[in-house]
C-alpha positions in Angstrom: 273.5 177.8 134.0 274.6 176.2 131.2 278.3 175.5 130.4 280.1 173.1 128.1 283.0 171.6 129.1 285.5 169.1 127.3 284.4 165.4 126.5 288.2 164.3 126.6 290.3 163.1 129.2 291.2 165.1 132.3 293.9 167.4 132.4 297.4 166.4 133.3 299.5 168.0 135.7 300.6 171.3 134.4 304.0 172.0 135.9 304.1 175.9 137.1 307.5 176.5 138.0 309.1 175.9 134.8 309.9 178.5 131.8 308.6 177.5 128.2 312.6 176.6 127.2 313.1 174.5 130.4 309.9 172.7 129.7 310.3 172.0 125.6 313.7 171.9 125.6 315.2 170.1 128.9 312.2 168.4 130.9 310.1 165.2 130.7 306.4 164.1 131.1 304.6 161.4 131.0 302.2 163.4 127.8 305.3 164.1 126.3 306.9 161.0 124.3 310.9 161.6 123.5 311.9 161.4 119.9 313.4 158.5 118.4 316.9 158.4 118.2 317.9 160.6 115.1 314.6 162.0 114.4 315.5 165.9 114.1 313.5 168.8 115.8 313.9 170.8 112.4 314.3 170.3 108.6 315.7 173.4 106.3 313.3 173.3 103.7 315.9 174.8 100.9 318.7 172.7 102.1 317.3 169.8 104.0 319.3 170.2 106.7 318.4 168.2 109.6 318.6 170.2 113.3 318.3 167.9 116.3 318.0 168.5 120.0 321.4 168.7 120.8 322.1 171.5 117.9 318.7 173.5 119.1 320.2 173.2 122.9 323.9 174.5 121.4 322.2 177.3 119.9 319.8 178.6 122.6 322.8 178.5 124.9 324.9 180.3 122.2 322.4 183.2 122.1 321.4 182.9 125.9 325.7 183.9 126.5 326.0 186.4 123.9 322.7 188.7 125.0 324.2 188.2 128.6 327.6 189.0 127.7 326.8 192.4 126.1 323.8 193.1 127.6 322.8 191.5 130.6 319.8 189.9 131.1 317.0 192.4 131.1 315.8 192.9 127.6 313.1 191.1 125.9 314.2 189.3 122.7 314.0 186.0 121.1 312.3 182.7 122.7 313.9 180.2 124.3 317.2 181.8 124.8 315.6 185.4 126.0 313.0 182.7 128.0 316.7 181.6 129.6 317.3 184.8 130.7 314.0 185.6 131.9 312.8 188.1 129.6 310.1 188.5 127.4 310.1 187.4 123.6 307.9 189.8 121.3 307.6 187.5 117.6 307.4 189.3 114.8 306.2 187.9 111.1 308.9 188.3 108.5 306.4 189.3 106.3 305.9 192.3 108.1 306.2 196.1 106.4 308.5 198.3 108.3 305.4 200.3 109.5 304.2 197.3 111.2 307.3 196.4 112.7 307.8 200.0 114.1 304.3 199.5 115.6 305.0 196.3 117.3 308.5 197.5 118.7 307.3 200.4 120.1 303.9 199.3 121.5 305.7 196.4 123.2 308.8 199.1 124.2 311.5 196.3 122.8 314.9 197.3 123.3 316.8 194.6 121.3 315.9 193.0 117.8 317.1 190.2 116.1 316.6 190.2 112.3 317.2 186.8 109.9 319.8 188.7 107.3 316.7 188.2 104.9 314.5 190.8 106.8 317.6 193.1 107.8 316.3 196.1 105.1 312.9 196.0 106.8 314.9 195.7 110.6 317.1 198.3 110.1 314.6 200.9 109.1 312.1 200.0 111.6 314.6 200.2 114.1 315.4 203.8 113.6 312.5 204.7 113.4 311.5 203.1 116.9 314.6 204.7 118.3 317.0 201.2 118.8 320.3 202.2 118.2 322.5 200.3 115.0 324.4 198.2 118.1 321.4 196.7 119.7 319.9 195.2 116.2 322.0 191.8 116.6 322.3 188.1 114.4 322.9 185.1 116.7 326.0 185.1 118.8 327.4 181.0 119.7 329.3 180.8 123.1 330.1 176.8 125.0 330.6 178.1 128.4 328.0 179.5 130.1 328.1 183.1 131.1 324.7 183.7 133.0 322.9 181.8 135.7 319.4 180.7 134.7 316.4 181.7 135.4 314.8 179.7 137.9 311.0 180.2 138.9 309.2 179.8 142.3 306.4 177.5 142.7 303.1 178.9 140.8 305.3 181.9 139.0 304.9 180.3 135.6 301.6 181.3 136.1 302.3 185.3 135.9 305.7 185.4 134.5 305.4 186.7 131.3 306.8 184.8 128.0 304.9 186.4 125.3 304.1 189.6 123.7 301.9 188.3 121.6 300.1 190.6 119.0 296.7 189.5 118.1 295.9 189.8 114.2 294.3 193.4 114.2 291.1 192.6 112.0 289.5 195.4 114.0 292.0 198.2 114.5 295.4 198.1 115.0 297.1 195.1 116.4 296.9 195.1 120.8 300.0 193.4 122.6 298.6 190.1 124.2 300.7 188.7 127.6 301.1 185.4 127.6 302.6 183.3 130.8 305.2 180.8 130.8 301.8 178.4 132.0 299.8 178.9 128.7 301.8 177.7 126.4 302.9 174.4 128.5 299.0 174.0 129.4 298.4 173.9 125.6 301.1 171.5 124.3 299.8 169.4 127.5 296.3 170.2 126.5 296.6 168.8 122.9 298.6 165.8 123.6 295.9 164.8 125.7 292.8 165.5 123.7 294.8 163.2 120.7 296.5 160.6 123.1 300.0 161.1 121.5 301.3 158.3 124.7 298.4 155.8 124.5 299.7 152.7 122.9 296.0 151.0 123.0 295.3 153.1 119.8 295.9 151.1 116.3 298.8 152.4 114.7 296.9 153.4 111.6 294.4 155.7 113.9 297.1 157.6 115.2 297.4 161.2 114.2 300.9 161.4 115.6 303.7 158.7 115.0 307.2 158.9 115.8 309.3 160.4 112.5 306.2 162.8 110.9 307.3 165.1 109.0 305.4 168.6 109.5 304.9 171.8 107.1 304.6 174.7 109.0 304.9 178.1 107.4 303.7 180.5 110.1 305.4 181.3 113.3 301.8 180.6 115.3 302.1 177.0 114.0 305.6 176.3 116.2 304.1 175.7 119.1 301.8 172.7 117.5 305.3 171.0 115.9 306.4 170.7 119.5 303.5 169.1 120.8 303.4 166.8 117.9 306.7 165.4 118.6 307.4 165.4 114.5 309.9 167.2 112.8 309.0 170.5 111.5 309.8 171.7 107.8 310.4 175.4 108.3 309.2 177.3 105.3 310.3 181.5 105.5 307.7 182.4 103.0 304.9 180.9 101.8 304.9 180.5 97.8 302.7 177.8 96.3 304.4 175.8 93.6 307.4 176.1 95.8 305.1 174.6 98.6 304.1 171.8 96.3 307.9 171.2 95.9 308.5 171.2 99.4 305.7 168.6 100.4 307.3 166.5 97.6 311.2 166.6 98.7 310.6 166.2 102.4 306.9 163.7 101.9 305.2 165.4 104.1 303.0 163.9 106.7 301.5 166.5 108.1 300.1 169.9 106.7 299.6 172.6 109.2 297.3 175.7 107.4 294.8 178.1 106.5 292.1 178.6 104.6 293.5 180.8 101.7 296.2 177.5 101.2 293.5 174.8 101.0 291.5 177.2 98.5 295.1 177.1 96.7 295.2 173.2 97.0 291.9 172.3 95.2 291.3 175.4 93.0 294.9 175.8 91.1 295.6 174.1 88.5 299.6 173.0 89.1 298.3 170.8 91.6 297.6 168.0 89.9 301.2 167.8 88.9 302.7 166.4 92.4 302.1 163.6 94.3 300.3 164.3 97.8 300.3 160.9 98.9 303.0 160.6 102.0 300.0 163.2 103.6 298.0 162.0 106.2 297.1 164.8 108.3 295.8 168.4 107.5 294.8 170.8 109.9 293.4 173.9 109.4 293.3 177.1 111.8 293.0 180.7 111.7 289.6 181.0 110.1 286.7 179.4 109.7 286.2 176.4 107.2 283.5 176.2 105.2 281.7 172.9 104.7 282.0 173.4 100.5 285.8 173.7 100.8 286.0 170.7 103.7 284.5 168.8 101.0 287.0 169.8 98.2 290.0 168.8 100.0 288.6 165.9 101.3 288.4 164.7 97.3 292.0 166.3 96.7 293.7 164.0 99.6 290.8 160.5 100.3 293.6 159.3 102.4 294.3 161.9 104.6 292.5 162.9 108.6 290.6 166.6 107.3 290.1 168.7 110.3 289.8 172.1 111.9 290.6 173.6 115.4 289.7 177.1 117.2 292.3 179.0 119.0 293.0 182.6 119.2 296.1 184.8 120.4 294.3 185.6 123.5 293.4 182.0 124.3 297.1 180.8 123.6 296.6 178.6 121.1 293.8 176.1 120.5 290.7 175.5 122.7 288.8 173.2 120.0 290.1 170.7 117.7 289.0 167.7 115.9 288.7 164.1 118.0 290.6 160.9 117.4 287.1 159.5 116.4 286.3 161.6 113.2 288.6 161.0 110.1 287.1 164.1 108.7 286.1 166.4 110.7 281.7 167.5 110.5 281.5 169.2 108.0 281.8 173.0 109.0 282.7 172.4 112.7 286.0 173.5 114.2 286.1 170.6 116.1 285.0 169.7 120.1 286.6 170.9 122.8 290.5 169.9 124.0 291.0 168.5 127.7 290.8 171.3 130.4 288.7 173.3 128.4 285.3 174.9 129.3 282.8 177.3 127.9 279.9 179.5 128.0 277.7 180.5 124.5 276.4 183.9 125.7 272.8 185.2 123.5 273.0 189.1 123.0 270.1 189.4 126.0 273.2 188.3 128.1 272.0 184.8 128.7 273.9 181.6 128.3 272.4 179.7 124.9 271.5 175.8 124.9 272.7 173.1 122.6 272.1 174.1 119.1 271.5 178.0 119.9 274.0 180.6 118.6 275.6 183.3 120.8 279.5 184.4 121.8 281.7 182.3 122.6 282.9 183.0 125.8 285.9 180.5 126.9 288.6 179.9 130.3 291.2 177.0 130.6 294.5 176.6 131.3 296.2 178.4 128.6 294.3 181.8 128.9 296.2 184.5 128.3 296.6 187.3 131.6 295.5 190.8 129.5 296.4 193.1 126.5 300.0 194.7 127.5 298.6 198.8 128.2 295.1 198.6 127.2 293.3 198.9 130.2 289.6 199.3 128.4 290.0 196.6 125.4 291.5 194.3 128.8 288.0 194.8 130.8 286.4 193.7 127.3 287.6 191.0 126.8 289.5 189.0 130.1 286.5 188.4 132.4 287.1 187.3 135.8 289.3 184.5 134.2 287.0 183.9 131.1 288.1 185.1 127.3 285.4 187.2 125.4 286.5 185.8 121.8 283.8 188.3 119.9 282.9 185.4 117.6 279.4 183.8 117.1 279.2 180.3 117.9 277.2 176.8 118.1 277.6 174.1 119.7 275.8 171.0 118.7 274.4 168.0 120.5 277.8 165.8 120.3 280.1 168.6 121.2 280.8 169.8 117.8 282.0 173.6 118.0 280.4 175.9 114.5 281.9 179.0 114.4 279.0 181.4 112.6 281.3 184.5 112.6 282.9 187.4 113.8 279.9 189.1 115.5 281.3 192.7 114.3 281.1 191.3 110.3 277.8 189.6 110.8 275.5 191.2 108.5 272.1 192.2 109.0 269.5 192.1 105.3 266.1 193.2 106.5 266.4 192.2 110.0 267.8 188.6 109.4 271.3 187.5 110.2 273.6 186.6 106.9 277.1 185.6 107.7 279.7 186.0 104.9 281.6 183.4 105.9 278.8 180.8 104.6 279.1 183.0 101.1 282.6 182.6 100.4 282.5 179.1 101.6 279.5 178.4 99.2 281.6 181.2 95.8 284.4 178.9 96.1 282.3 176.2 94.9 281.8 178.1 91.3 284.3 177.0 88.5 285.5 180.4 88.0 285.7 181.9 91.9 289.5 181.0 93.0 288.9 183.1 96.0 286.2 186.0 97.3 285.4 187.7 100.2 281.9 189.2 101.1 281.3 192.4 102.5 277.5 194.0 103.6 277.2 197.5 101.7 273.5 200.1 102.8 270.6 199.1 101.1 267.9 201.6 101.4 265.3 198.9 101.4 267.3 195.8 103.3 269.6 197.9 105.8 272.2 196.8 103.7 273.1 193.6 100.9 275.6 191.5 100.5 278.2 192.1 97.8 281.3 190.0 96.5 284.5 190.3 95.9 286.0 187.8 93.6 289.2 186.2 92.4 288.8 185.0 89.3 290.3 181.5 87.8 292.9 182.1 85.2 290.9 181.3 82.1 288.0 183.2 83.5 289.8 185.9 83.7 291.1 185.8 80.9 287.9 185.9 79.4 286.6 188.4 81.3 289.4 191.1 80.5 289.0 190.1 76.7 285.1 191.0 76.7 282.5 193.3 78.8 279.7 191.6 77.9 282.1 187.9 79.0 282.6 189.2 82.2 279.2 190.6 82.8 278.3 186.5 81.8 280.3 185.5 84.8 279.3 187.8 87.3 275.6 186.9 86.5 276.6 183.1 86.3 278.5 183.9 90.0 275.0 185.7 91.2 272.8 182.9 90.0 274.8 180.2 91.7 274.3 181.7 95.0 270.7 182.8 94.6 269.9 178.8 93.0 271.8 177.3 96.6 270.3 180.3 99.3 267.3 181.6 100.6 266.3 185.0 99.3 267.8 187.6 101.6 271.4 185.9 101.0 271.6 186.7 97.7 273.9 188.8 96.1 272.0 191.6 96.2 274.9 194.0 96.2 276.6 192.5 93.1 280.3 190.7 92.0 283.5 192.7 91.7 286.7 191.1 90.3 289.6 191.9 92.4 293.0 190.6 91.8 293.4 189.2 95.3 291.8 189.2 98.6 294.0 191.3 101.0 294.8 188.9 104.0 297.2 189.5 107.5 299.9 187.2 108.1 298.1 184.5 109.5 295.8 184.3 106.7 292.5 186.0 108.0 290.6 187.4 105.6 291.0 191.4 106.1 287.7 192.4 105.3 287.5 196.1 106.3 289.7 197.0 103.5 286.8 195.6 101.0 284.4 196.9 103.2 285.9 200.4 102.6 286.0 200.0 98.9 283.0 198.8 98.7 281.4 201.7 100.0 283.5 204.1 97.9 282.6 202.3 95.0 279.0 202.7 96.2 279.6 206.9 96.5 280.9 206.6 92.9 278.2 204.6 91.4 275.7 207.5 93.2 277.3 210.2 91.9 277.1 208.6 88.2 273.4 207.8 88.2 272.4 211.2 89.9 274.6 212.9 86.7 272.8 211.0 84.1 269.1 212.0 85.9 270.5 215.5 85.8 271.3 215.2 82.2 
């Protein structure tokens, strides 16, 4: 049997009898240096306010007292405080319509929300419609004196209390409520500190991804968990706007930027770029999707000075299982990195056996930080948690030095007369053409191939400029876009399916590319072509 485990250091001692709030916010461990004096947990980005421990502590307690004043302690709300309490803390993005709010509400039965006063429109609506009365939708309540006892667990409860309902990102379907223990997330942070040695003073100061006083950019709510294992201080950005971004990286220097694909492709293909000084960062790390090797390359130009790398995680894995090593200033070029301490894996081949160094299969993964099962979903639960191991329904490779290549979902893989073309290699390589600022690639039928693949493209702004001016300009470019592909891949990659311009790629919250949307317009724009060409034969 083969199985690949982690090439790093063995797992520390996982404490199982703490909550996630006891553990960030009151406990110590060897993997987990304390903060310099004055170095704050968080930075307003509009403001620059600076939030220490103490403040954090004030206001968890604050919230902690007023839920258990009027409430008691029984409903599932916000983190640390609700984690206090012993309930269970359902995140929302802010971004969120209130459709997808009243989805998340009701599929995780919450019976108290919180709301920032900028998302109160969206609050309000979606709790009416998911039946929470006006006097249970609450801001943050600040009390001294403690009114509640804490919640203490047993020995090994950790393990099953839950902390999270978690949703994953819903590329397939709608979004499925993942439970997440206490144990994951403290496994992770411990996990991660590990893999990068955050406590080993042996490494030189200048190889250290972490040092004492970093200053983190973090955008998306996933990303929290990373700032606390970090030990920097986190930037908290509500909303993710790029020249605003720029700004932000400038005002605080930055040391460290936490993103996703769709931001790097914004880094080195915009043009107000160039007009701000990236210098203070040394560190970006990429998650959410995969990284092409064309766009590794790009950034790598854009910031020389900086560690490049990419890590693997997934909602139902709690966070990261795979990032890159102390060892590599840049990560291999298209890898997500080797896998973090604790960490083991199986690469299953569709006949159901496990695949070799170098062979691709699924990715089938169990650690520490699993998550337990989706919240109600009996059947998509026996899918994917395993006797302990996590189908993740992507492709993978793993390579002689440990190197983890993520190929692709294995639903979007597509399939040109009986070979295997995944789109994610086609973006990667579009983003490489002068006038592509972003694409996504879709398989549409192909009575000849099974089906082709066809792209959808963002154009730059002077291309599309030009290409709204003329027909015959933008028929140019989508030739020029079709050529550039077919002059850089073998045949049955090509573009057989054609170029589109669309005026963006539509994208969840975390940045992953939401490709059954294109994959249904694609097809309708296929119907409509059809029904013009069999017209004109007619006529």
């Amino acid at each position: 049997m083969t199985e690949f485990v982690s090439p790093g250091d063995p797992l520390p001692y996982i404490p199982d009898n703490l909550t996630l709030a006891q553990f960030v916010l009151d406990s110590t461990h060897p993997y987990r240096p304390l903060r310099p004096q004055g170095v704050p947990w968080l930075i307003e980005d509009a403001t620059g306010r600076k939030i220490g421990l103490e403040e954090v502590r004030t206001r968890v307690l604050g919230l902690a007292n007023a839920l258990s004043l009027k409430w008691g302690i029984h409903y599932p709300t916000v983190m640390w405080a609700t984690h206090r309490l012993g309930a269970i803390v359902t995140g929302a993005n802010p971004s969120y319509t209130h459709e997808e709010l009243t989805h998340q509400i009701t599929t995780a039965k919450a019976s108290i929300l919180i709301a920032h006063p900028d998302s109160l429109k969206v609050a309000l609506l979606a709790a009416h419609n998911a039946g929470i009365p006006p006097d249970r939708l609450i801001t943050y309540g600040l009390a001294h004196q403690p009114y509640f006892v804490e919640r203490a667990l047993r020995p090994g409860e950790g393990r099953t209390k839950i902390a999270f309902l978690s949703f994953s990102s819903g590329t397939t379907g709608k979004p499925k409520a993942v439970e997440i223990p206490h144990y994951a997330p403290i496994a992770n942070i411990l996990q991660m500190a590990a893999w990068w040695r955050v406590n080993d003073n042996s490494i030189p100061w200048e190889d250290r991804r972490i040092r004492p006083g970093d200053i983190t950019m973090a955008v998306h709510d996933i990303l929290d968990i990373y700032g606390l294992v970090i030990n920097s201080s986190v930037v908290v950005v509500p909303k993710f706007e790029f020249i605003a971004y720029l700004e932000s990286i400038k005002r605080h220097k930055a040391n460290h930027l936490l993103v996703v694909p769709p931001m790097i492709v914004l880094l080195c293909k915009h043009p107000a770029t160039k007009n701000y000084d990236l210098s203070s960062i040394r560190m970006l790390f990429c998650g959410a999707a995969p990284l092409s090797a064309e766009l590794t390359d790009s950034v790598v130009k854009l910031l020389p000075q900086a560690f490049v790398g990419q890590g693997y995680g997934m909602t139902e894995t709690c966070t990261a299982i795979s990032m890159a090593p102390l060892s590599q200033k840049v990560s291999t070029l298209g890898s997500a990195g080797q896998l973090i301490s604790g960490t083991r894996v199986r690469v299953v081949k569709a006949d159901g056996t496990l695949a070799k160094v170098g062979e691709p299969g699924e990715l089938v993964v169990t650690g520490p930080s699993m998550a337990l099962r989706y919240l109600n979903n009996g059947t998509a639960t026996a899918e994917t948690f395993v006797d302990g191991w996590v189908r993740t329904g992507d492709e993978a490779i793993i390579a002689e030095n440990n190197d983890i290549f993520i190929v692709d979902r294995l639903k979007e893989i597509l399939k040109v007369r009986g070979f295997q073309v995944a789109p994610a290699e086609l973006e990667g390589h579009l983003l490489a053409h002068p006038d592509v600022a972003d694409s996504c690639v879709v398989g549409v039928p192909d009575d000849f191939s099974g089906e082709v693949p066809l792209a959808f493209v963002v154009l730059s702004v002077e291309a599309a400029k030009k290409a709204s001016g003329s027909e015959a300009a933008a028929a140019k470019i989508k030739a020029s876009i079709v050529k550039h592909v077919a002059d850089h891949k073998v045949a049955y990659k090509k573009l057989a399916g054609g170029v589109e311009f669309v005026d963006a790629i539509p994208k969840n919250p975390s940045g992953k590319l939401l490709r059954r949307v294109l994959r249904d317009k694609a097809l309708n724009l296929k119907k409509s072509q059809a029904k013009v060409a069999t017209t004109k034969t007619r006529l």
